[in-house]
CHARMM-style PDB file with segment names, atoms N, HN, CA, C and O in Angstrom:
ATOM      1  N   UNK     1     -14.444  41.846 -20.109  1.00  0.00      PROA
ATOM      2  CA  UNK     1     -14.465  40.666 -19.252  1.00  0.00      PROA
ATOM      3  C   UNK     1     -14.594  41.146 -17.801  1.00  0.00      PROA
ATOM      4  O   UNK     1     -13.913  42.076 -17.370  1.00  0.00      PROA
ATOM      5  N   UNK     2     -15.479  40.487 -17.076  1.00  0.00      PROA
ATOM      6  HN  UNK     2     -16.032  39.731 -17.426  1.00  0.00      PROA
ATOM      7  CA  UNK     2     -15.445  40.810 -15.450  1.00  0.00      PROA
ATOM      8  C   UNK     2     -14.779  40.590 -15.003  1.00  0.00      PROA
ATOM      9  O   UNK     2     -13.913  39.915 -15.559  1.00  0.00      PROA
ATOM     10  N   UNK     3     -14.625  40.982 -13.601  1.00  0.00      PROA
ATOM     11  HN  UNK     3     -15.328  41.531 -13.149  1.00  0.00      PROA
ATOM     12  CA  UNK     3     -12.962  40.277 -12.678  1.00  0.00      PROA
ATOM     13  C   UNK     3     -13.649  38.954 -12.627  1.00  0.00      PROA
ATOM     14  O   UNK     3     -12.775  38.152 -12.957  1.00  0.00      PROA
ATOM     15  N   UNK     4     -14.853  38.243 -12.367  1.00  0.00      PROA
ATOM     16  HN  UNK     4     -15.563  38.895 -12.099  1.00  0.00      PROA
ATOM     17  CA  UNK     4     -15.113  37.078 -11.701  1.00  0.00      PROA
ATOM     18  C   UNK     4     -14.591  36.379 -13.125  1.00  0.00      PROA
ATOM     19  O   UNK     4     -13.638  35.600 -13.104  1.00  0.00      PROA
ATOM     20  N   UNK     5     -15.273  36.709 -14.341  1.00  0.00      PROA
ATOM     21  HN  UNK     5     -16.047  37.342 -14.358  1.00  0.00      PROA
ATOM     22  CA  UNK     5     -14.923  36.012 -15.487  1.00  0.00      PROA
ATOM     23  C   UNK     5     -13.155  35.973 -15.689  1.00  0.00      PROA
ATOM     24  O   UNK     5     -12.647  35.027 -16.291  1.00  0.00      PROA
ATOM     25  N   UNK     6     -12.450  36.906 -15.220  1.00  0.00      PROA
ATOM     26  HN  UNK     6     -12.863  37.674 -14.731  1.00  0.00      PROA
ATOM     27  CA  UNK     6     -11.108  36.994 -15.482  1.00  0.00      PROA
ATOM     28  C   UNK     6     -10.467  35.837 -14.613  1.00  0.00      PROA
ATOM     29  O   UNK     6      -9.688  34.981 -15.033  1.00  0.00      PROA
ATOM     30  N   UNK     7     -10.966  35.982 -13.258  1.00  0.00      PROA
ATOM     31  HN  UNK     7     -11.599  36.678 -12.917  1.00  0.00      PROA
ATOM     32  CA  UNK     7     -10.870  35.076 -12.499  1.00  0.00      PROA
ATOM     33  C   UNK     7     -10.926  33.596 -12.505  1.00  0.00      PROA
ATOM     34  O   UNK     7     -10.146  32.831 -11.939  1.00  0.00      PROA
ATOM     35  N   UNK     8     -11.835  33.338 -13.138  1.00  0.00      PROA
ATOM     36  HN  UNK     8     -12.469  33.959 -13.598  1.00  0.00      PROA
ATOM     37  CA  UNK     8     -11.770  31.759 -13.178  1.00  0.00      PROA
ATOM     38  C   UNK     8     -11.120  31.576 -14.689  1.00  0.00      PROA
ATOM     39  O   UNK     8     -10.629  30.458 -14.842  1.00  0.00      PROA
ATOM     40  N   UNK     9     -11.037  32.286 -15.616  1.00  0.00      PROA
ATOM     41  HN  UNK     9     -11.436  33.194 -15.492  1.00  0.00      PROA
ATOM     42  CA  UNK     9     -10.092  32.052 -16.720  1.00  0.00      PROA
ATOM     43  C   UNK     9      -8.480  31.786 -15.498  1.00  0.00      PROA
ATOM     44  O   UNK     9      -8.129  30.767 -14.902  1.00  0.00      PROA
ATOM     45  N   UNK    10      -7.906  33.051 -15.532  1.00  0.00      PROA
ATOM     46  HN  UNK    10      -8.191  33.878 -16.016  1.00  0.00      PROA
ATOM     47  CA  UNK    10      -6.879  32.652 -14.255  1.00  0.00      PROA
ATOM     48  C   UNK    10      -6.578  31.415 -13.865  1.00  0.00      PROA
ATOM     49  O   UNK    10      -5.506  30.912 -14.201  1.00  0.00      PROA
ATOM     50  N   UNK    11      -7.447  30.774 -13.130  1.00  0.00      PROA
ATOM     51  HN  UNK    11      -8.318  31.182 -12.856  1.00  0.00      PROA
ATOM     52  CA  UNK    11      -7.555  29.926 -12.444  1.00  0.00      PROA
ATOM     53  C   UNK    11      -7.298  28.412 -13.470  1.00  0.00      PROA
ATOM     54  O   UNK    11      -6.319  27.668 -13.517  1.00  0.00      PROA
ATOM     55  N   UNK    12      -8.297  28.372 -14.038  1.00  0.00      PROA
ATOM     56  HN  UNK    12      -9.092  28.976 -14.000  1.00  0.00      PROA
ATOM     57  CA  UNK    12      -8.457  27.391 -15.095  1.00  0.00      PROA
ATOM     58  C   UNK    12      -6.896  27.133 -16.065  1.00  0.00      PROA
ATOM     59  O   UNK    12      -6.491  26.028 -16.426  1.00  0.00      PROA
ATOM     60  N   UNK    13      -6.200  28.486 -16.344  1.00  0.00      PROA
ATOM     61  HN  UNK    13      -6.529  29.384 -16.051  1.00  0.00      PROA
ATOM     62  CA  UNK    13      -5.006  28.269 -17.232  1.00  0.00      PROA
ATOM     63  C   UNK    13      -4.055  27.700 -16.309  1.00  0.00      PROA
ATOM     64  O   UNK    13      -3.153  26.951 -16.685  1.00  0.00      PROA
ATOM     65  N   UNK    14      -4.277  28.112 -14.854  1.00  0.00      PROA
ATOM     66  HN  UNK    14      -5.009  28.720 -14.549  1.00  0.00      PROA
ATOM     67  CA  UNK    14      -3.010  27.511 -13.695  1.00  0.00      PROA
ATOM     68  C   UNK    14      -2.908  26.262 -13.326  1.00  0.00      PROA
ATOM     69  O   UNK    14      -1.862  25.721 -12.968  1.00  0.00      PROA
ATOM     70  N   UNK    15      -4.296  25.609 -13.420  1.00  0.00      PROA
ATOM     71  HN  UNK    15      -5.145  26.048 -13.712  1.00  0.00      PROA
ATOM     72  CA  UNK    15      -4.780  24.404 -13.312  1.00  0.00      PROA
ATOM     73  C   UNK    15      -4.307  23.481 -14.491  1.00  0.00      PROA
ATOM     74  O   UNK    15      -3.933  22.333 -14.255  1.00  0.00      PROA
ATOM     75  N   UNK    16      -4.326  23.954 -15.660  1.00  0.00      PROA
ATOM     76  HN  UNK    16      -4.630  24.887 -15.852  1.00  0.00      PROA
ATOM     77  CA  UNK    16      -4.104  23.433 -16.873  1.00  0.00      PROA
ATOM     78  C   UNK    16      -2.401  23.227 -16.586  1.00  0.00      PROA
ATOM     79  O   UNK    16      -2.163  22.104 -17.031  1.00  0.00      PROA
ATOM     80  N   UNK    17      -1.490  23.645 -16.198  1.00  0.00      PROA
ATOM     81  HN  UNK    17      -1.683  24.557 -15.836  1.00  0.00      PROA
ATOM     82  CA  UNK    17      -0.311  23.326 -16.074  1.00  0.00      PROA
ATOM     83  C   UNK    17       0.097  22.610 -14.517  1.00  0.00      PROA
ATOM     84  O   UNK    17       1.151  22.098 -14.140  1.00  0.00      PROA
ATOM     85  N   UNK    18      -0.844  22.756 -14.011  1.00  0.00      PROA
ATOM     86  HN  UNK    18      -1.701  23.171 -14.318  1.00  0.00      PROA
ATOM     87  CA  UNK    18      -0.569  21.595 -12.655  1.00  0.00      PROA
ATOM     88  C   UNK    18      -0.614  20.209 -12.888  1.00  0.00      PROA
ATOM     89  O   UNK    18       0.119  19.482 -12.218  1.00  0.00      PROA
ATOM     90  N   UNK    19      -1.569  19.605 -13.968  1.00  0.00      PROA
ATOM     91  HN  UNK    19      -2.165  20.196 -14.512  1.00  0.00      PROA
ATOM     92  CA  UNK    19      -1.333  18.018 -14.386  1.00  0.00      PROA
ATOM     93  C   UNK    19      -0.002  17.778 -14.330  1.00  0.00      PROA
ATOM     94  O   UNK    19       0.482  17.244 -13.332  1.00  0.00      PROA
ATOM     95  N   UNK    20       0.625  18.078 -15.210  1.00  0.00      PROA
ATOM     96  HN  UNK    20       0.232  18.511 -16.021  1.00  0.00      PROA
ATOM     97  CA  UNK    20       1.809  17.964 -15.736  1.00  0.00      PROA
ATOM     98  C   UNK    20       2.922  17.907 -14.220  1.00  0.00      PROA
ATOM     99  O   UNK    20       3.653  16.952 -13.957  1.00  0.00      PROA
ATOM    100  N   UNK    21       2.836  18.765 -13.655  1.00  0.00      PROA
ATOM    101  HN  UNK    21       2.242  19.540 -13.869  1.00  0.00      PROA
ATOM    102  CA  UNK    21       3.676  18.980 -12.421  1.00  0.00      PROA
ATOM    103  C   UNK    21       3.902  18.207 -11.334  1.00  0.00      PROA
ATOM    104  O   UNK    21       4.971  18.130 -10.728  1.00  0.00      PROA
ATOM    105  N   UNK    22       2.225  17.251 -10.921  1.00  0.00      PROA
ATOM    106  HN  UNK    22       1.357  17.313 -11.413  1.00  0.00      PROA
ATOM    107  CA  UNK    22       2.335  16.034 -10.467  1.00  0.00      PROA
ATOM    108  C   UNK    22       3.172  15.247 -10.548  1.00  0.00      PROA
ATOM    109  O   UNK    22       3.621  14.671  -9.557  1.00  0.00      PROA
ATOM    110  N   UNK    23       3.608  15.024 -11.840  1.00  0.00      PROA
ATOM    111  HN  UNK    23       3.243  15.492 -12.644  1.00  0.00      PROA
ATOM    112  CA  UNK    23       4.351  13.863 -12.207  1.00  0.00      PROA
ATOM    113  C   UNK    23       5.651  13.631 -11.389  1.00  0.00      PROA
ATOM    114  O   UNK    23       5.996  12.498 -11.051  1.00  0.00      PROA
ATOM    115  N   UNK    24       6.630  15.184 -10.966  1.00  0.00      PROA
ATOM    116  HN  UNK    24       6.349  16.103 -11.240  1.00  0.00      PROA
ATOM    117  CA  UNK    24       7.341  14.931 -11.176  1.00  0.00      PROA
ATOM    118  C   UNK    24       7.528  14.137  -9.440  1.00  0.00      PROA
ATOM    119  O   UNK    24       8.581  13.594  -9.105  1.00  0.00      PROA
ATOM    120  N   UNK    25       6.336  14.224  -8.547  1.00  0.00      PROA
ATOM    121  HN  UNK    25       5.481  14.666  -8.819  1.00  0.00      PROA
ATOM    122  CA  UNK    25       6.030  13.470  -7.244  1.00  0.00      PROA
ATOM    123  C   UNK    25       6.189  12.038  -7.520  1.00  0.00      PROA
ATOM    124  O   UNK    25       6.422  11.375  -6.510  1.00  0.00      PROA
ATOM    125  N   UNK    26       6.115  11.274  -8.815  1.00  0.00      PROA
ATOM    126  HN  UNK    26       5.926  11.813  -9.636  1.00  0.00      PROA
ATOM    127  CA  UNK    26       5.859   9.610  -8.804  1.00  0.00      PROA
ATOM    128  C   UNK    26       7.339   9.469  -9.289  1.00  0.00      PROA
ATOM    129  O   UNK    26       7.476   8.292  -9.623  1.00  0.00      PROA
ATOM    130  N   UNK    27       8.414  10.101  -9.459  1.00  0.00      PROA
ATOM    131  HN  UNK    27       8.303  11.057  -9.188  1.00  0.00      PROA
ATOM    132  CA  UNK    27       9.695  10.172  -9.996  1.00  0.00      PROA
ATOM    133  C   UNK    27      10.388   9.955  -8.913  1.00  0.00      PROA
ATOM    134  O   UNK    27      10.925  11.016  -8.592  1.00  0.00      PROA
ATOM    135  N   UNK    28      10.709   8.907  -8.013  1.00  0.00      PROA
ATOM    136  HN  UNK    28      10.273   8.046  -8.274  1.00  0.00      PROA
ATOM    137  CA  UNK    28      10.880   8.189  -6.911  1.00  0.00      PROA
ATOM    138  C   UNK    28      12.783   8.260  -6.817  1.00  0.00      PROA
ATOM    139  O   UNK    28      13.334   7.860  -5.792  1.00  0.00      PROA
ATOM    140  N   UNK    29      13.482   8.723  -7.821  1.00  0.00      PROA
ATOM    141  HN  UNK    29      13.034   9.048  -8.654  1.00  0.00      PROA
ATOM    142  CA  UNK    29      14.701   9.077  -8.010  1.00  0.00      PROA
ATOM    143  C   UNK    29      15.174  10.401  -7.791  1.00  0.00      PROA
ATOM    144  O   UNK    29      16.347  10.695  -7.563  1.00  0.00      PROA
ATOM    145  N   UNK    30      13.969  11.385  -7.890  1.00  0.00      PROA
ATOM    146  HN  UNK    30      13.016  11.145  -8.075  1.00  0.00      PROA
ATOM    147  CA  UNK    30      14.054  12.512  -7.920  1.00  0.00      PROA
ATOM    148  C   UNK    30      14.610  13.325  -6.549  1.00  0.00      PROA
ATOM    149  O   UNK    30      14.480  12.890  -5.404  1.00  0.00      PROA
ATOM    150  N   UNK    31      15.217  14.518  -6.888  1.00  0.00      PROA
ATOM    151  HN  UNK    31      15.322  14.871  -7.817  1.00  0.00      PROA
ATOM    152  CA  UNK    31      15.627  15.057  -5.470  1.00  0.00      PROA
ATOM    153  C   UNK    31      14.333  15.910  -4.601  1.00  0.00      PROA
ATOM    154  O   UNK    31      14.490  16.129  -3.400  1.00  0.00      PROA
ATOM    155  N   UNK    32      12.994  16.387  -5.350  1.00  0.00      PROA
ATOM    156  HN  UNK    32      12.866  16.209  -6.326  1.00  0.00      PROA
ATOM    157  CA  UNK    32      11.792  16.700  -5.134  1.00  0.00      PROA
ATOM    158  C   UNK    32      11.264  15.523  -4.352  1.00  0.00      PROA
ATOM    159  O   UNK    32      11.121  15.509  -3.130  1.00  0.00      PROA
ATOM    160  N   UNK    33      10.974  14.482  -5.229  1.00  0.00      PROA
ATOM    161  HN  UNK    33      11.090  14.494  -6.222  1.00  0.00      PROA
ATOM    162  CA  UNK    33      10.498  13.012  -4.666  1.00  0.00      PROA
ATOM    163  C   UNK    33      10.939  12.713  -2.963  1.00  0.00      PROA
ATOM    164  O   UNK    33      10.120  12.484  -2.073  1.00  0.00      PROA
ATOM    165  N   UNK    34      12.663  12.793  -2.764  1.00  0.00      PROA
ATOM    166  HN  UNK    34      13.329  12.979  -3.487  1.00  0.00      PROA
ATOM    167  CA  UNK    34      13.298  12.625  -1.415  1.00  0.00      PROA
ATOM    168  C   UNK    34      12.965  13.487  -0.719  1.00  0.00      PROA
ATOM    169  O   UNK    34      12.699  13.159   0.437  1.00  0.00      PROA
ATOM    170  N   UNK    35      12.812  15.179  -1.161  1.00  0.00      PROA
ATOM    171  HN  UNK    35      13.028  15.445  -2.100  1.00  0.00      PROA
ATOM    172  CA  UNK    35      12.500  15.871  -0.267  1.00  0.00      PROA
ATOM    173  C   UNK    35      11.428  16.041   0.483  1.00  0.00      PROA
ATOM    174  O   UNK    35      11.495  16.425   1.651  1.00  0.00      PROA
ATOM    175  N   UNK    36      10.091  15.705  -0.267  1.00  0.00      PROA
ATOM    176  HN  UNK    36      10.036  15.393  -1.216  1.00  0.00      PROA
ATOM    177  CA  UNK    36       8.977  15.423   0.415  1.00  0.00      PROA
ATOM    178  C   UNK    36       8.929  13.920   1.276  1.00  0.00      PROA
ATOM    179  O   UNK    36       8.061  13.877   2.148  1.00  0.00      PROA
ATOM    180  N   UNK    37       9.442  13.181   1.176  1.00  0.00      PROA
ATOM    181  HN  UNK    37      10.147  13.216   0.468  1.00  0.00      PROA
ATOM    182  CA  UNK    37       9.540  11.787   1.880  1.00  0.00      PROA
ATOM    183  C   UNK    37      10.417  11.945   3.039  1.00  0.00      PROA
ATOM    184  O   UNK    37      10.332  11.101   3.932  1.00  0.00      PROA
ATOM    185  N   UNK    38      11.446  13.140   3.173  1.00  0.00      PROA
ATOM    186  HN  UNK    38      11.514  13.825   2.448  1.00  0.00      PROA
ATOM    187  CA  UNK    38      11.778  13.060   4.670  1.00  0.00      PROA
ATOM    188  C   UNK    38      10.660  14.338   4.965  1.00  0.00      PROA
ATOM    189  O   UNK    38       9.996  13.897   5.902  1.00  0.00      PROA
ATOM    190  N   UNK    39      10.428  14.932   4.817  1.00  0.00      PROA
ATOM    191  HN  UNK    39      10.968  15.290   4.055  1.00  0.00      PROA
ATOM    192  CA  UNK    39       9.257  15.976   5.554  1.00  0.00      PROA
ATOM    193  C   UNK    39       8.246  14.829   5.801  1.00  0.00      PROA
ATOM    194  O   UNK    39       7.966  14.605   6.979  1.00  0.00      PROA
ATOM    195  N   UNK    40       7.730  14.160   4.949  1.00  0.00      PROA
ATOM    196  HN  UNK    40       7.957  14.342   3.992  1.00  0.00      PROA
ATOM    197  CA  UNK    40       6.528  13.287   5.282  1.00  0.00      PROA
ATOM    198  C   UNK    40       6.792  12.019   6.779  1.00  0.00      PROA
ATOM    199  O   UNK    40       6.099  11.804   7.773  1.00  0.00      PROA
ATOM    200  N   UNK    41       7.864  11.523   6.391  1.00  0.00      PROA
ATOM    201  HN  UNK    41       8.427  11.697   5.584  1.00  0.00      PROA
ATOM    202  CA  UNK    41       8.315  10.391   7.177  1.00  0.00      PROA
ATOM    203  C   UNK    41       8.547  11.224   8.768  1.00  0.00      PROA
ATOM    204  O   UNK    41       9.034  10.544   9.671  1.00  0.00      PROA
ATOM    205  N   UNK    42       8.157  12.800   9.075  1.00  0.00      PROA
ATOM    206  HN  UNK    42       7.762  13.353   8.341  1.00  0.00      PROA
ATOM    207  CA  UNK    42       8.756  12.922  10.438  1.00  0.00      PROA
ATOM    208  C   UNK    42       7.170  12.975  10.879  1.00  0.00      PROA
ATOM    209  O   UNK    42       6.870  13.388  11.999  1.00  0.00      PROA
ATOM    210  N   UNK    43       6.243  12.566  10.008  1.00  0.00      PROA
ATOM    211  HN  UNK    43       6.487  12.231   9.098  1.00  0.00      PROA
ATOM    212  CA  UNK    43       4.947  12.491  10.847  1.00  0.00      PROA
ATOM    213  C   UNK    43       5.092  11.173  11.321  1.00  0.00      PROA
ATOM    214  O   UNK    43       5.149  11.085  12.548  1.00  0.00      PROA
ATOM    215  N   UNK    44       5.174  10.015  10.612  1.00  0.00      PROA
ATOM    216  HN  UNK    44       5.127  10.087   9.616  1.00  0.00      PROA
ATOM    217  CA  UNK    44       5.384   8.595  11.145  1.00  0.00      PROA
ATOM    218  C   UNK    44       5.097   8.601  13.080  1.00  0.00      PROA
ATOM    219  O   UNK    44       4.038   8.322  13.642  1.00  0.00      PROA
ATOM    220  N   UNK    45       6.099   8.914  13.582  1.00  0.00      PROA
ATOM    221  HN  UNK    45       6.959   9.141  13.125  1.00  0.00      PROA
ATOM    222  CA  UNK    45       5.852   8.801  15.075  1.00  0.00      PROA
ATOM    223  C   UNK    45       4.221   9.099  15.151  1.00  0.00      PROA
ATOM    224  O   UNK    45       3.512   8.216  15.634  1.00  0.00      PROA
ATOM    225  N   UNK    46       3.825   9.907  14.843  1.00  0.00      PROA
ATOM    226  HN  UNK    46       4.401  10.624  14.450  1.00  0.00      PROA
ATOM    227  CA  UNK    46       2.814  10.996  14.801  1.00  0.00      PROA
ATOM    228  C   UNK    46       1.012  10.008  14.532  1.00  0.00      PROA
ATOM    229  O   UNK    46      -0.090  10.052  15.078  1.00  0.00      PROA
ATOM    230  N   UNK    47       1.685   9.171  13.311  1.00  0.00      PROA
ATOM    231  HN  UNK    47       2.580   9.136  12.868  1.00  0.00      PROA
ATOM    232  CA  UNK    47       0.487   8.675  12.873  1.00  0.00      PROA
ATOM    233  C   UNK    47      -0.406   7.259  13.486  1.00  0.00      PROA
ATOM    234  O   UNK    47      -0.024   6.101  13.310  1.00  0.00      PROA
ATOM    235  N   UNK    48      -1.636   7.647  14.217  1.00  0.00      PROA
ATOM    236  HN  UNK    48      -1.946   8.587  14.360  1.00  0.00      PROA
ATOM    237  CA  UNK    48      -1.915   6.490  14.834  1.00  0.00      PROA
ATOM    238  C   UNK    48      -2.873   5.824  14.184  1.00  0.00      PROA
ATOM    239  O   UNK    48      -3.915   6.365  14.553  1.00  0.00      PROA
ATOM    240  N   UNK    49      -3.131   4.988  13.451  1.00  0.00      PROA
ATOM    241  HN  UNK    49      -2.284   4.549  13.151  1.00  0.00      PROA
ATOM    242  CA  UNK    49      -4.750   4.147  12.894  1.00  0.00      PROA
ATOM    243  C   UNK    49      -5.871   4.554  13.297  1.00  0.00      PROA
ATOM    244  O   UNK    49      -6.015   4.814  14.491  1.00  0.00      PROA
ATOM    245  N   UNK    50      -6.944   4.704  12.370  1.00  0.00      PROA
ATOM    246  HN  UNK    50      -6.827   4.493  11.399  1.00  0.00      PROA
ATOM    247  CA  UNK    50      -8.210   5.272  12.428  1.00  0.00      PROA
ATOM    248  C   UNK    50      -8.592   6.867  12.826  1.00  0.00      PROA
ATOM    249  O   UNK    50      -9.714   7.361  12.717  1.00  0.00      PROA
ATOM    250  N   UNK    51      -7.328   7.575  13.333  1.00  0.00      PROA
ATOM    251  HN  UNK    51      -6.416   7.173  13.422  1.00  0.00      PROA
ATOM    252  CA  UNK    51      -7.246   8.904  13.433  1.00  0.00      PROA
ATOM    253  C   UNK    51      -7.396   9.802  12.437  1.00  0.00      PROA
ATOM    254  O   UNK    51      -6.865   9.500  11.368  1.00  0.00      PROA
ATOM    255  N   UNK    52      -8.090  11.021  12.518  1.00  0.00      PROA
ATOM    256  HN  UNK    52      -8.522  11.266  13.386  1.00  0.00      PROA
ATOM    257  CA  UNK    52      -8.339  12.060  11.003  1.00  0.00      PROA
ATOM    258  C   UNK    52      -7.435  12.887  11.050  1.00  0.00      PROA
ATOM    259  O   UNK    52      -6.893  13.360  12.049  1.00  0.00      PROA
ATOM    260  N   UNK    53      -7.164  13.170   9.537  1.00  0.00      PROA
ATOM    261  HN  UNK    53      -7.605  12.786   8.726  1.00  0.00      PROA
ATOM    262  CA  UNK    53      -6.056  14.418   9.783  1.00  0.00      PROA
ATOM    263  C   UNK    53      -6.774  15.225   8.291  1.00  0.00      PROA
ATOM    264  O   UNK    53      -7.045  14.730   7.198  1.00  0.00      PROA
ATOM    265  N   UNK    54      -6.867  16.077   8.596  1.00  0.00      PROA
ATOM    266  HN  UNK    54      -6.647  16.480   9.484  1.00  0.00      PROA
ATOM    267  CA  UNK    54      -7.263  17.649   7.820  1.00  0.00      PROA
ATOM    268  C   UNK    54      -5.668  18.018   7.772  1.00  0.00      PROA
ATOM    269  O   UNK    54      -4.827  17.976   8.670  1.00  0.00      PROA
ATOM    270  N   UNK    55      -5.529  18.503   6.006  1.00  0.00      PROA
ATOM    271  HN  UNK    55      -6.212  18.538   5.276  1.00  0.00      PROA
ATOM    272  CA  UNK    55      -4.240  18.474   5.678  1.00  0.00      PROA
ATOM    273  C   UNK    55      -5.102  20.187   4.527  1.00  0.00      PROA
ATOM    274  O   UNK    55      -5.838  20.242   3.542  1.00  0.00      PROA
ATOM    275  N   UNK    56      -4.247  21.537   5.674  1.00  0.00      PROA
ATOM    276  HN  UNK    56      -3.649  21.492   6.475  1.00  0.00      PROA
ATOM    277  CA  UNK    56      -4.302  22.682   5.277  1.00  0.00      PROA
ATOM    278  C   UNK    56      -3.744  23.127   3.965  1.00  0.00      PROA
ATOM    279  O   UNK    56      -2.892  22.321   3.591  1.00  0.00      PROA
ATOM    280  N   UNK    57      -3.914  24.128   3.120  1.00  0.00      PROA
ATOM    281  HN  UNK    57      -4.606  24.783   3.423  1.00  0.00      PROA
ATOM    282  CA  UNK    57      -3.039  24.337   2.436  1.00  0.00      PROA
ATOM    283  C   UNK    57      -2.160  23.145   1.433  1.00  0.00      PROA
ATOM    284  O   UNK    57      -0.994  23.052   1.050  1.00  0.00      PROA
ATOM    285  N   UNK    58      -3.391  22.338   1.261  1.00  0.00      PROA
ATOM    286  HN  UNK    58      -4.338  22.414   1.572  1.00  0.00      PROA
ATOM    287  CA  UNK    58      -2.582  20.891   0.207  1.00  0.00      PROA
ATOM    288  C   UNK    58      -3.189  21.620  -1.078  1.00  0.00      PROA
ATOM    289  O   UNK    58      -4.308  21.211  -1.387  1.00  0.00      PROA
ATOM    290  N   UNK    59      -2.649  22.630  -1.883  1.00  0.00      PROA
ATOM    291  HN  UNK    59      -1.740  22.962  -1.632  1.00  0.00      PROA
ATOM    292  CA  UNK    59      -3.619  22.347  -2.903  1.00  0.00      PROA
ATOM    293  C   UNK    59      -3.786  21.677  -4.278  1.00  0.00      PROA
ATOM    294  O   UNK    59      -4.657  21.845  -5.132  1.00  0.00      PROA
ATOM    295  N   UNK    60      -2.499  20.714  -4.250  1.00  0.00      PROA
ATOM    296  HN  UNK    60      -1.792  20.578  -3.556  1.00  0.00      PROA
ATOM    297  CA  UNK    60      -2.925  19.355  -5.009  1.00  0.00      PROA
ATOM    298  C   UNK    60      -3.116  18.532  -4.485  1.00  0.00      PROA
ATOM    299  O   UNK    60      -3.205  17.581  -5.262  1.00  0.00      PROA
ATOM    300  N   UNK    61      -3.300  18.172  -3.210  1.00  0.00      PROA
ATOM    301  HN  UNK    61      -3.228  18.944  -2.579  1.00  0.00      PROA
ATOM    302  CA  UNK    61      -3.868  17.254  -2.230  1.00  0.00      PROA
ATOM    303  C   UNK    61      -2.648  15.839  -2.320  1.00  0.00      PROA
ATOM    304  O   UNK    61      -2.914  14.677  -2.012  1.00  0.00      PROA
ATOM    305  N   UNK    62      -1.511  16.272  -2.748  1.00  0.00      PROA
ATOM    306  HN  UNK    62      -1.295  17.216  -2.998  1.00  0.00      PROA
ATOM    307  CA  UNK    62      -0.325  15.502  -2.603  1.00  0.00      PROA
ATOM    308  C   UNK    62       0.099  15.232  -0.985  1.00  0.00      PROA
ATOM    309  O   UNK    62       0.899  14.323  -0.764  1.00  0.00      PROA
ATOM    310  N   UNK    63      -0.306  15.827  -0.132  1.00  0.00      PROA
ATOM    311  HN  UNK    63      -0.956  16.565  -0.312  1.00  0.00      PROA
ATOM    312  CA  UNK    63       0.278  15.576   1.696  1.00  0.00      PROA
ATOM    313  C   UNK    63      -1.188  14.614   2.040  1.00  0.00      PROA
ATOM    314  O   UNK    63      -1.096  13.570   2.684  1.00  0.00      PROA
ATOM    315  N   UNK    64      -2.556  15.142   1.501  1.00  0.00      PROA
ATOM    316  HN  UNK    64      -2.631  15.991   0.978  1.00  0.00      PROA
ATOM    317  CA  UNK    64      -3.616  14.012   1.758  1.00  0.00      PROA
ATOM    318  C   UNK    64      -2.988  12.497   1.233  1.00  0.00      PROA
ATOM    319  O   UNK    64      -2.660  11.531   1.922  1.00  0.00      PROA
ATOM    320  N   UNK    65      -2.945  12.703  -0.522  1.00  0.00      PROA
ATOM    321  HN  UNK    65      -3.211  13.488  -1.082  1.00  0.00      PROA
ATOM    322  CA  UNK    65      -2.704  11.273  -0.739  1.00  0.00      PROA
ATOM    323  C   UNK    65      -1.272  10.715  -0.236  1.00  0.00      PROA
ATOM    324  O   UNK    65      -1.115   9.611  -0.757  1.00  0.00      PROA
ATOM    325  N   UNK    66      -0.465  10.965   0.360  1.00  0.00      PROA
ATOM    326  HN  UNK    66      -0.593  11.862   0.783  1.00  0.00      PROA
ATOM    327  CA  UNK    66       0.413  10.035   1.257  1.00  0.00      PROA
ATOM    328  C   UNK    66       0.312   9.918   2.314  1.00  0.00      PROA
ATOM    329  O   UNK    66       1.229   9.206   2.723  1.00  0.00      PROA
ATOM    330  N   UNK    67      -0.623  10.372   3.434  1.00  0.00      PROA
ATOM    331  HN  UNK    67      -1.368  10.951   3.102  1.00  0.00      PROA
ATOM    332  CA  UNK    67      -1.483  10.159   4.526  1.00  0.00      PROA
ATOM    333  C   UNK    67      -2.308   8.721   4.051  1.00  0.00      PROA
ATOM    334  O   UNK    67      -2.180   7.591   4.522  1.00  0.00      PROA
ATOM    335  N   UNK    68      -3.251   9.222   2.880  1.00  0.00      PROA
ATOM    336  HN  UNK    68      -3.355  10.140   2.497  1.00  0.00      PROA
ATOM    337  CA  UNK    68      -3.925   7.673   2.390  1.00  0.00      PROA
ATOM    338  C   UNK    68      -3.241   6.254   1.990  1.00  0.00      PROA
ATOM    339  O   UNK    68      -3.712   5.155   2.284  1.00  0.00      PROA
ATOM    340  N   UNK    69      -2.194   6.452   1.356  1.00  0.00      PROA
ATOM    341  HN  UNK    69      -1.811   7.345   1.117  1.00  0.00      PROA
ATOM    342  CA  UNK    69      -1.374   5.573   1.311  1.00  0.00      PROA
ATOM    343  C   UNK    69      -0.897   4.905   2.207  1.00  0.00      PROA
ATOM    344  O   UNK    69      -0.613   3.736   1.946  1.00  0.00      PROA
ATOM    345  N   UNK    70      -0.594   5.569   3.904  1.00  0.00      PROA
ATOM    346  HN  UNK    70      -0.825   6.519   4.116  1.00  0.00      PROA
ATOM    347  CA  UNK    70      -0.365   5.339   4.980  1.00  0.00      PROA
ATOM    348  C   UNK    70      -1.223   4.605   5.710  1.00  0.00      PROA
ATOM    349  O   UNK    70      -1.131   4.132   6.843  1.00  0.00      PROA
ATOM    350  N   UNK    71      -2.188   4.575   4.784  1.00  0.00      PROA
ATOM    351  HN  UNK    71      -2.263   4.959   3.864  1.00  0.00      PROA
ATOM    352  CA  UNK    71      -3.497   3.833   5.681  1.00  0.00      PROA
ATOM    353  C   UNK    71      -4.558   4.781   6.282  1.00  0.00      PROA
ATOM    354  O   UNK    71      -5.615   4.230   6.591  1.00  0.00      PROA
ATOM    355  N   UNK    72      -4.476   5.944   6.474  1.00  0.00      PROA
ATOM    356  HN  UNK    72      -3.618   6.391   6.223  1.00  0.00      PROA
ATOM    357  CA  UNK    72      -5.218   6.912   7.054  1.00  0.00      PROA
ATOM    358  C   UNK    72      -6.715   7.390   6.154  1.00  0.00      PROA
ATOM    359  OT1 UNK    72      -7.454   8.265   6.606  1.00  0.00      PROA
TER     360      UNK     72
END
């Protein structure tokens, strides 16, 4: 097997267990759930309508989609 072929195997099996991991973000009881909602809520001041925000280093794109939710 090549590294590139090893590589996206890699990739693909890590991916395969990230579905699952989402979930535990819509678990609105959760102590994960609270912890991202006060990190998120100290942008609030921050967020003005129709403004773009490029969100680094999201790589389940969980900090994008509560920006979108926000209206952004």
């Amino acid at each position: 097997m090549t590294y590139e072929q090893d590589s996206y195997a890699s990739h693909a099996k890590h991916i395969d267990g990230i579905e699952n991991s989402l979930e535990r973000l819509e678990k609105q009881q959760s102590i994960d759930y609270w912890r991202h909602e006060r990190m998120y809520n100290l942008l609030l001041p921050l967020i003005k309508e129709k403004h773009r925000w490029l969100t680094v280093g999201d790589g389940m794109g969980t900090d994008a989609n509560w920006l979108m939710k926000k209206g952004l």
